[in-house]
C-alpha positions in Angstrom: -21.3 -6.4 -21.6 -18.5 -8.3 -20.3 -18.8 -9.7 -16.6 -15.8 -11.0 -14.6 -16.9 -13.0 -11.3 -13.5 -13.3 -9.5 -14.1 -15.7 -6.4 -11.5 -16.3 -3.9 -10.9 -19.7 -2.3 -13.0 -21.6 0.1 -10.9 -21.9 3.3 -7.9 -23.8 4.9 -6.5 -25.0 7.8 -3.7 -22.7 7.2 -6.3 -19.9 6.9 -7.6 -20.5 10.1 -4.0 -21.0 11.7 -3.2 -17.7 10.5 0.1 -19.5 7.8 1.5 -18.0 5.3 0.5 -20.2 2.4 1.3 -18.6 -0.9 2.4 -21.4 -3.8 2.0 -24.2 -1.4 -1.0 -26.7 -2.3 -3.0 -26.1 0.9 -6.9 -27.9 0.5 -9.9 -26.8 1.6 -10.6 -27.8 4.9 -14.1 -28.7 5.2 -15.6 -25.2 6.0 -13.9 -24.1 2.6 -16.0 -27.1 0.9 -19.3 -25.7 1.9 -18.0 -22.1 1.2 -17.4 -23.3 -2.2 -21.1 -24.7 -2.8 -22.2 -21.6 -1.5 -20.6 -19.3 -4.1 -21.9 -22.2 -6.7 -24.7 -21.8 -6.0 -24.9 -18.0 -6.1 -23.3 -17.9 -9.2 -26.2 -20.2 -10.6 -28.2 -17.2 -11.6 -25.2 -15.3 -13.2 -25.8 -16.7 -16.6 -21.7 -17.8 -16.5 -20.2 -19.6 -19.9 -16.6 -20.0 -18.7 -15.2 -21.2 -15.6 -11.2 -19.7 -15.2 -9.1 -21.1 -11.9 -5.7 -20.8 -10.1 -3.8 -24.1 -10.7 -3.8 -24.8 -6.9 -6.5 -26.7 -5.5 -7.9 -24.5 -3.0 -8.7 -22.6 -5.7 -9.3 -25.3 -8.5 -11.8 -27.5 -6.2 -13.7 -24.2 -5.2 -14.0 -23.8 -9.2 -15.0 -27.2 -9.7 -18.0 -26.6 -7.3 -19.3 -24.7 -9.6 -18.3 -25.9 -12.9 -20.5 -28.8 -11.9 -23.5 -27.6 -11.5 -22.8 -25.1 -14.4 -21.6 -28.0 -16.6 -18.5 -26.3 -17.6 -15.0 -27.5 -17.6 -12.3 -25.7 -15.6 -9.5 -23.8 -17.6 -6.3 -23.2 -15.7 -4.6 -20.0 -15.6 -0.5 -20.3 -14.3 -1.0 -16.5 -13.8 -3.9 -16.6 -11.2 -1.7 -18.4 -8.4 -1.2 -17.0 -5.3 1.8 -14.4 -4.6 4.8 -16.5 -3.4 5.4 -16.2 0.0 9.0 -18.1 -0.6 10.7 -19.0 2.6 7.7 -17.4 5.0 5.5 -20.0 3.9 4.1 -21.9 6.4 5.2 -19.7 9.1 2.5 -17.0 11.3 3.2 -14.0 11.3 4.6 -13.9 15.0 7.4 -16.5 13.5 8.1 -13.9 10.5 8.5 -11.4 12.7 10.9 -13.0 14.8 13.0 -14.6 11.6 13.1 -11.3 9.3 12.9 -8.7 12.1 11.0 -5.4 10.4 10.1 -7.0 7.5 6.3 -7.8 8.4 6.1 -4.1 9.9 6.8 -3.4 6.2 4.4 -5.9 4.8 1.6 -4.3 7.1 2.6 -0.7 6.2 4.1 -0.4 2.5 3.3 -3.5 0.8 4.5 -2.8 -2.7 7.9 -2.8 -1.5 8.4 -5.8 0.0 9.9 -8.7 -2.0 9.3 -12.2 -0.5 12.7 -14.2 0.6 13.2 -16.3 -2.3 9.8 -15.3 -3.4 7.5 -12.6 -5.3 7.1 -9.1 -5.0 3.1 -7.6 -5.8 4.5 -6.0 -8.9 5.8 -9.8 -9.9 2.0 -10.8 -9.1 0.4 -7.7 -10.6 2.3 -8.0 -13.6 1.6 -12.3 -14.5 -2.1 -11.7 -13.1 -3.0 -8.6 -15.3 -1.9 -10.4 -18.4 -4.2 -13.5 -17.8 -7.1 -11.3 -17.0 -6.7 -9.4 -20.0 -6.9 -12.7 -21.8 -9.5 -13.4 -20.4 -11.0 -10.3 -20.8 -10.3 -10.4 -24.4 -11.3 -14.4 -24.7 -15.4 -15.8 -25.6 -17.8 -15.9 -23.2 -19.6 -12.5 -21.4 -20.2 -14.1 -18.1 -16.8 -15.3 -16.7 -15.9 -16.8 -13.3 -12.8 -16.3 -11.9 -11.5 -18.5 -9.2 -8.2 -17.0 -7.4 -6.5 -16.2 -4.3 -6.9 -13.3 -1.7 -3.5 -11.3 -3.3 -4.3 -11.6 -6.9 -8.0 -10.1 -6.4 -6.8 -7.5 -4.6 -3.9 -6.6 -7.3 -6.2 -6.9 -9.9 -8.8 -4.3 -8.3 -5.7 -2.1 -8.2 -5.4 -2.3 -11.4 -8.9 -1.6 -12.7 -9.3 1.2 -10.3 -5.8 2.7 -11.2 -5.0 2.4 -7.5 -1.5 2.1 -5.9 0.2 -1.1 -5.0 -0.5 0.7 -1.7 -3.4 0.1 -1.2 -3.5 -3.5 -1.1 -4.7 -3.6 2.7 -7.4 -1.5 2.0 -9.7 -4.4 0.1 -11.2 -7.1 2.7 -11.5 -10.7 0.4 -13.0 -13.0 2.5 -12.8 -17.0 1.8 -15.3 -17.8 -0.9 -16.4 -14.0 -1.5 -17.3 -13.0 -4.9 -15.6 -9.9 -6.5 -17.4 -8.3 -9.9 -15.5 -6.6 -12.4 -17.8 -5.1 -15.7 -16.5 -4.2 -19.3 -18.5 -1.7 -21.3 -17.9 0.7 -24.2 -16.8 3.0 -20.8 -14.0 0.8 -19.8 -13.9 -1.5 -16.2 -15.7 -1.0 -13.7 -16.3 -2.6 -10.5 -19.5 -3.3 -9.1 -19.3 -5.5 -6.5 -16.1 -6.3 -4.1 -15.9 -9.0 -1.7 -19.7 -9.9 -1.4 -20.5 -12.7 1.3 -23.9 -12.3 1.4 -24.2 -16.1 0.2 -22.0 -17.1 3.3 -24.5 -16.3 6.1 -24.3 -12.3 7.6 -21.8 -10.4 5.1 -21.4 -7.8 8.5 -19.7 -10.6 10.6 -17.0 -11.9 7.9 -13.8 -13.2 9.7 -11.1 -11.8 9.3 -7.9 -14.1 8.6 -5.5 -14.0 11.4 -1.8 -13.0 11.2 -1.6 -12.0 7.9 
């Protein structure tokens, strides 16, 4: 049985700021270094051959964490990146609200149909995301992490669960969660979303601000 691990980013200083950070190379601030040894160390027992990242290095150094201890290289994926944002990055949302007046509301309330200013849509992201998960779906190895960012797990669980672009909101991906996606002669299916356990209490996750 196949077994996708996808693991979101440890966190940023834009994370806590409440920034839009999207294609910009934000690191992990030092919070989103011990996230990432956490999930490493959780994923020590998952019996993983493969270790799959974003190309930014919030995402890339959270993967290394692991590869590390797992003594795996990290293979980058131009498709895992995060959505984006185009000319909201590095803004909060109170900024966004005042420069594009409505368009957050419409973030917040239909997602699906909101293309970034000089950026992506989450069909742009749906569509380059699916196709390197089915890759490596379809590639060696039947444990598989997955490191990525908060939009492209949650596009990818619509996906699996043949869920609207509409529901994007309704999935919580916390920094350095782990997400678990299983292939069988069934199809996908997933069995775990957004665990945190390994992050201290998984009922008092923060929730990112502004976004």
């Amino acid at each position: 049985m196949k077994r996708i691990f996808l693991i979101r980013h440890g966190e940023t200083d834009w994370n806590c700021q409440g920034r839009f950070q999207g294609k910009m190379d934000i690191p992990l601030n030092p919070l989103g270094r011990e996230q990432a040894l956490a999930a490493a160390k959780a994923l020590m027992t998952a019996s993983i051959e493969r270790v799959v990242s974003s190309p930014l290095s919030r995402a890339s150094d959270t993967a290394e964490a692991a590869a590390v201890r797992l003594d795996l290289s990290v293979e980058i994926r131009e498709g895992l990146r995060e959505i984006d944002h185009g000319q909201w990055e590095g803004h909060t949302a109170g900024e966004i609200a005042h420069l594009w007046p409505g368009q957050l509301d419409l973030w917040h309330s239909c997602p699906e149909e909101v293309i970034m200013p000089r950026g992506e849509s989450l069909h742009d992201v749906s569509d380059r995301a699916w196709k390197d998960f089915e890759q490596v779906l379809a590639g060696p190895g039947d444990g598989v992490a997955v490191f990525s960012h908060d939009a492209v797990i949650k596009v990818i669980l619509c996906r699996v669960l043949g869920c609207p672009l509409s529901s994007f909101w309704r999935f919580r991906i916390t920094n350095g969660s782990i997400t678990l996606i299983e292939g069988g002669g069934k199809g996908l299916s997933v069995s775990v979303v957004g665990d945190a356990c390994h992050l201290g209490n998984a009922w008092e996750r923060k929730e990112q601000k502004g976004l």
